[in-house]
GUMARPA-407590 format. One record per residue (C-alpha): residue in three letters; residue number from 1; x, y, z. Coordinates in steps of 0.5 Angstrom, whole numbers, plus 2048, in hexadecimal, padded with zeros to 3 digits. Last residue first. Example, Ala and Ser with C-alpha at 12.3 -4.5 7.8 and 13.67 -1.06 7.14 Angstrom:
# residues 2
['ser',2,[81B,7FE,80E]]
['ala',1,[819,7F7,810]]
# end
This chain:
# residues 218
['unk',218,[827,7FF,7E3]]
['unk',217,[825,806,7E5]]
['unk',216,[823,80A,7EB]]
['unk',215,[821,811,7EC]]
['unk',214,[81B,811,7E9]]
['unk',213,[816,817,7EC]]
['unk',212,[814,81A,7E5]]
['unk',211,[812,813,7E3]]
['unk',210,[814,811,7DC]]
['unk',209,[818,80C,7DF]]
['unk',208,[811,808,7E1]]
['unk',207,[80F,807,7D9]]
['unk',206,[814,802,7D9]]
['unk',205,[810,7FD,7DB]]
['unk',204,[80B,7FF,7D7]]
['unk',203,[80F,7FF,7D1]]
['unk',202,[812,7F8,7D3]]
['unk',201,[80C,7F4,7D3]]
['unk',200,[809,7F8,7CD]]
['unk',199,[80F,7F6,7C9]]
['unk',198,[80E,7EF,7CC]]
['unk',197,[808,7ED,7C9]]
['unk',196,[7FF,7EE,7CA]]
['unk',195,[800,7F1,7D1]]
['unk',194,[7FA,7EF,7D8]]
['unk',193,[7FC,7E7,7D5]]
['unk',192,[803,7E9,7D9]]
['unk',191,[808,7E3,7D8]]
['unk',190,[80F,7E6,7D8]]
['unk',189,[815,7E8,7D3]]
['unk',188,[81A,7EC,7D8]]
['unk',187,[81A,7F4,7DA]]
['unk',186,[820,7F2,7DF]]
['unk',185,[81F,7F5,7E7]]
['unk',184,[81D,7FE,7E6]]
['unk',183,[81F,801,7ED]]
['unk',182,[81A,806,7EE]]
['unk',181,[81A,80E,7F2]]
['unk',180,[817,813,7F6]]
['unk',179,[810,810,7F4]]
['unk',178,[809,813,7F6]]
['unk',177,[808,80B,7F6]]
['unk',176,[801,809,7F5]]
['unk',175,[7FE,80E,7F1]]
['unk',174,[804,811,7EC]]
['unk',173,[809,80B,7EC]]
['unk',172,[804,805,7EE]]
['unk',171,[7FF,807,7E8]]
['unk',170,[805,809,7E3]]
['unk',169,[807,801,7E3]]
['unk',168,[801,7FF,7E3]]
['unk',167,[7FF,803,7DD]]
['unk',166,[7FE,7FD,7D8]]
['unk',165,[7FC,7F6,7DD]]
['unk',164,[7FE,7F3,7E2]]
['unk',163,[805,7F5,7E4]]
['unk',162,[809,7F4,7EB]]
['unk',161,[80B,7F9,7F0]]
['unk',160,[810,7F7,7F6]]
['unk',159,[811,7FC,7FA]]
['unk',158,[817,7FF,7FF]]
['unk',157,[816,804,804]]
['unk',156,[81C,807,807]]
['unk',155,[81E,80B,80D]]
['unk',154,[818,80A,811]]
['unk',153,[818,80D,818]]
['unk',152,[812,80F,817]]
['unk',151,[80E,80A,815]]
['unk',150,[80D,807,80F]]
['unk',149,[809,801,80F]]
['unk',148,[803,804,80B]]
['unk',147,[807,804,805]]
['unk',146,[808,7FD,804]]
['unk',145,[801,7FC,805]]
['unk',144,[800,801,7FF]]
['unk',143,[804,7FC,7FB]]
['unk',142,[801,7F6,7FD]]
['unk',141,[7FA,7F9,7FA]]
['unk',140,[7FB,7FB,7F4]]
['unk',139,[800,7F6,7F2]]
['unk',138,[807,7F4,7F6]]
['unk',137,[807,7F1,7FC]]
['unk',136,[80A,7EA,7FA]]
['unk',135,[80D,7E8,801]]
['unk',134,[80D,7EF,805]]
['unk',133,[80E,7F5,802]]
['unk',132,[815,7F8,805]]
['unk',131,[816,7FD,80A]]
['unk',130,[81D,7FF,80C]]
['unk',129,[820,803,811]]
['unk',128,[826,804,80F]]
['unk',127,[82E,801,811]]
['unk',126,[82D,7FA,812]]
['unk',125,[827,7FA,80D]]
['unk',124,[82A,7FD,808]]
['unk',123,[82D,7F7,803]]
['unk',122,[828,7F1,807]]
['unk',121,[823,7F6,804]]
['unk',120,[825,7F7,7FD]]
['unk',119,[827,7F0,7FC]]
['unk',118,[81F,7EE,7FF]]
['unk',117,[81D,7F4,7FA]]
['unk',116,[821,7F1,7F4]]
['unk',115,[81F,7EA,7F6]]
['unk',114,[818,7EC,7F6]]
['unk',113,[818,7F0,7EF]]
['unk',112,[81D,7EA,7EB]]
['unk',111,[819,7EA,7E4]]
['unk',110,[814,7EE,7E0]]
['unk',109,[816,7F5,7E4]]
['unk',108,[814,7F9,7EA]]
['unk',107,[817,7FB,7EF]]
['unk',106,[815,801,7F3]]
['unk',105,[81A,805,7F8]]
['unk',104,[816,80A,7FE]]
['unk',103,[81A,80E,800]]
['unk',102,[817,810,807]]
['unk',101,[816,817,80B]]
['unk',100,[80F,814,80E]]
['unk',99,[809,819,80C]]
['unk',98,[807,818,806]]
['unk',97,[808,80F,805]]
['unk',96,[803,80F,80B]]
['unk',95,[7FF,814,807]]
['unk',94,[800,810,801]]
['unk',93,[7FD,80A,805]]
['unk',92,[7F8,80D,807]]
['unk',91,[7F5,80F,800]]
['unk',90,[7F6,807,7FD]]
['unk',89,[7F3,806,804]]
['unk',88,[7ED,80A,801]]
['unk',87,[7ED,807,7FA]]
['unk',86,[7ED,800,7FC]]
['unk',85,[7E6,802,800]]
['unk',84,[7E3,805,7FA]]
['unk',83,[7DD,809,7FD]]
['unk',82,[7E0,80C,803]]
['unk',81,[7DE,80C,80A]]
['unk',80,[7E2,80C,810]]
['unk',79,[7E0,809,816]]
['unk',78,[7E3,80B,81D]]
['unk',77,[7E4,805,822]]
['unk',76,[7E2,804,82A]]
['unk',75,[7DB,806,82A]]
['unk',74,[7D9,803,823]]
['unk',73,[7D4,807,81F]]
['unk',72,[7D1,802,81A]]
['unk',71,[7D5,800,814]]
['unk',70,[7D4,7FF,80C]]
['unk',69,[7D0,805,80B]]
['unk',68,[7D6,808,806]]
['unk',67,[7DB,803,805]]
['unk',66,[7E0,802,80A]]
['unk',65,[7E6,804,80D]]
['unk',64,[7E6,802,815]]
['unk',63,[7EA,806,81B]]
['unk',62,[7ED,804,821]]
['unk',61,[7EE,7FC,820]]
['unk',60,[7EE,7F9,827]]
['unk',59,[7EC,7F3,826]]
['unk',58,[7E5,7F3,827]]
['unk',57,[7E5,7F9,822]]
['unk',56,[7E7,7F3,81B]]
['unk',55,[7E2,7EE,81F]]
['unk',54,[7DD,7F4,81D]]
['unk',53,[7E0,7F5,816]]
['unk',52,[7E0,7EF,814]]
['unk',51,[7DA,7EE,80F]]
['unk',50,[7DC,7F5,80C]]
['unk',49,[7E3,7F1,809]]
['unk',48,[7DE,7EE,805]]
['unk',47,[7E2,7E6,804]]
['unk',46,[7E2,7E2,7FD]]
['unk',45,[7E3,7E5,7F8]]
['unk',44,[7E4,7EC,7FC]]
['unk',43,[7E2,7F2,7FF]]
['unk',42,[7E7,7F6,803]]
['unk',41,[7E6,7F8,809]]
['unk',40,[7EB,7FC,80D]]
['unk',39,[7ED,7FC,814]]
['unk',38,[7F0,801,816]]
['unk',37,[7F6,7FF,81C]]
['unk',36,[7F5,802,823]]
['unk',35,[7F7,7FA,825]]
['unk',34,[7F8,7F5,822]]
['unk',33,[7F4,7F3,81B]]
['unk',32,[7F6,7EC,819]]
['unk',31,[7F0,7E8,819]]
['unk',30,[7EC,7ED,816]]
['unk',29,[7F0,7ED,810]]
['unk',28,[7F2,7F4,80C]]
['unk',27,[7F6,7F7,812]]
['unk',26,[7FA,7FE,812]]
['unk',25,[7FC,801,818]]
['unk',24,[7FE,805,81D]]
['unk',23,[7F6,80A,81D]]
['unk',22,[7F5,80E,822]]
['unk',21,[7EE,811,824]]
['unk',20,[7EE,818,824]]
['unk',19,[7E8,818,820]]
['unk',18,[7E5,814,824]]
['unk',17,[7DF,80F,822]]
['unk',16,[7DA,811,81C]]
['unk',15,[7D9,814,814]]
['unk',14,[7E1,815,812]]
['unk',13,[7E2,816,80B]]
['unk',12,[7E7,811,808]]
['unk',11,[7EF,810,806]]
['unk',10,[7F1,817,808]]
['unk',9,[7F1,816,80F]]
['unk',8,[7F3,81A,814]]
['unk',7,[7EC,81A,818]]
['unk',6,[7ED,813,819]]
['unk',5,[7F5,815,81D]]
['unk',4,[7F9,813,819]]
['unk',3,[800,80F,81B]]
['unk',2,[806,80E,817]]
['unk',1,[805,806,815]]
# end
């Protein structure tokens, strides 16, 4: 991650610690953080990411994203606030995203998104320095981890976007990516209960090319 100091930090409203803290990384798992890492507390089904944020500071996070009211003063962490904590690293990421020189490719489609990224980084990587969503990192939350692992050096970002619904596909272009450009795998019949047919499928999908950034077509 290119690093930001606390006081940087678009994703939330700095209330204690050093401002000049710096921040390395991003983590979203107490039992991963490393150090100088954000640790940001995302509440769950099963696990309120607030209810680590103490072992995240014990191993070395430099800064805490939270809710409002949900940390006390740590002596050896920044904590920032905000009242959606997805929303705040969502935020942060795209500053990361700002700040660094990558392209940055999305591939989406019905069909064949995690081989064409996995093709697309065996293609580059021994000639750029490649970044690619780990596993299936591909929604409103593995997108912007993606993002958050550009580094300066980064020459190209490689995500994978997944559809949920009607307007993912526009949620990703304008709010995640800030997008140079997409690579579009095959539109084919899918099962998404989120859309009634595969018309609706397919016009969602193709929603992506309308973006004023789109460079890359099928």
């Amino acid at each position: 991650m290119i690093a930001l100091s606390a006081r940087e930090i678009e994703g939330g409203t700095l209330v204690s610690g050093d401002p000049e803290a710096l921040v390395r990384g991003l983590s979203i798992d107490s039992r991963t953080v490393s150090e100088g890492d954000l640790f940001a507390a995302l509440p769950g089904e099963r696990a309120d990411g607030h209810d680590f944020l103490a072992e995240a500071v014990d191993r070395g996070a430099a800064a805490v994203l939270c809710e409002p009211y949900r940390a006390p003063a740590f002596e050896r962490a920044a904590v920032l606030e905000t009242n959606d904590v997805l929303a705040g690293l969502q935020k942060l990421t795209r500053q990361v995203r700002r700040r660094g020189s990558a392209s940055v490719v999305g591939v989406a489609g019905s069909a064949g998104k995690t081989s064409t990224k996995d093709a697309l980084r065996a293609l580059l990587a021994p000639h750029r320095r490649v970044v690619a969503a780990h596993r299936n990192h591909n929604n409103d939350l593995g997108v912007p981890l993606t993002l958050s692992r550009i580094e300066a050096d980064t020459e190209v970002c490689i995500c994978e976007l997944a559809m949920r619904g009607r307007g993912h596909g526009i949620f990703f272009r304008v709010r995640s990516l800030g997008t140079l450009g997409f690579l579009v795998g095959c539109i084919i019949s899918a099962f998404f209960p989120a859309l009634a047919n595969s018309a609706e499928r397919a016009l969602e999908e193709v929603s992506i090319i309308s973006a004023p950034a789109f460079r890359y077509s099928w």
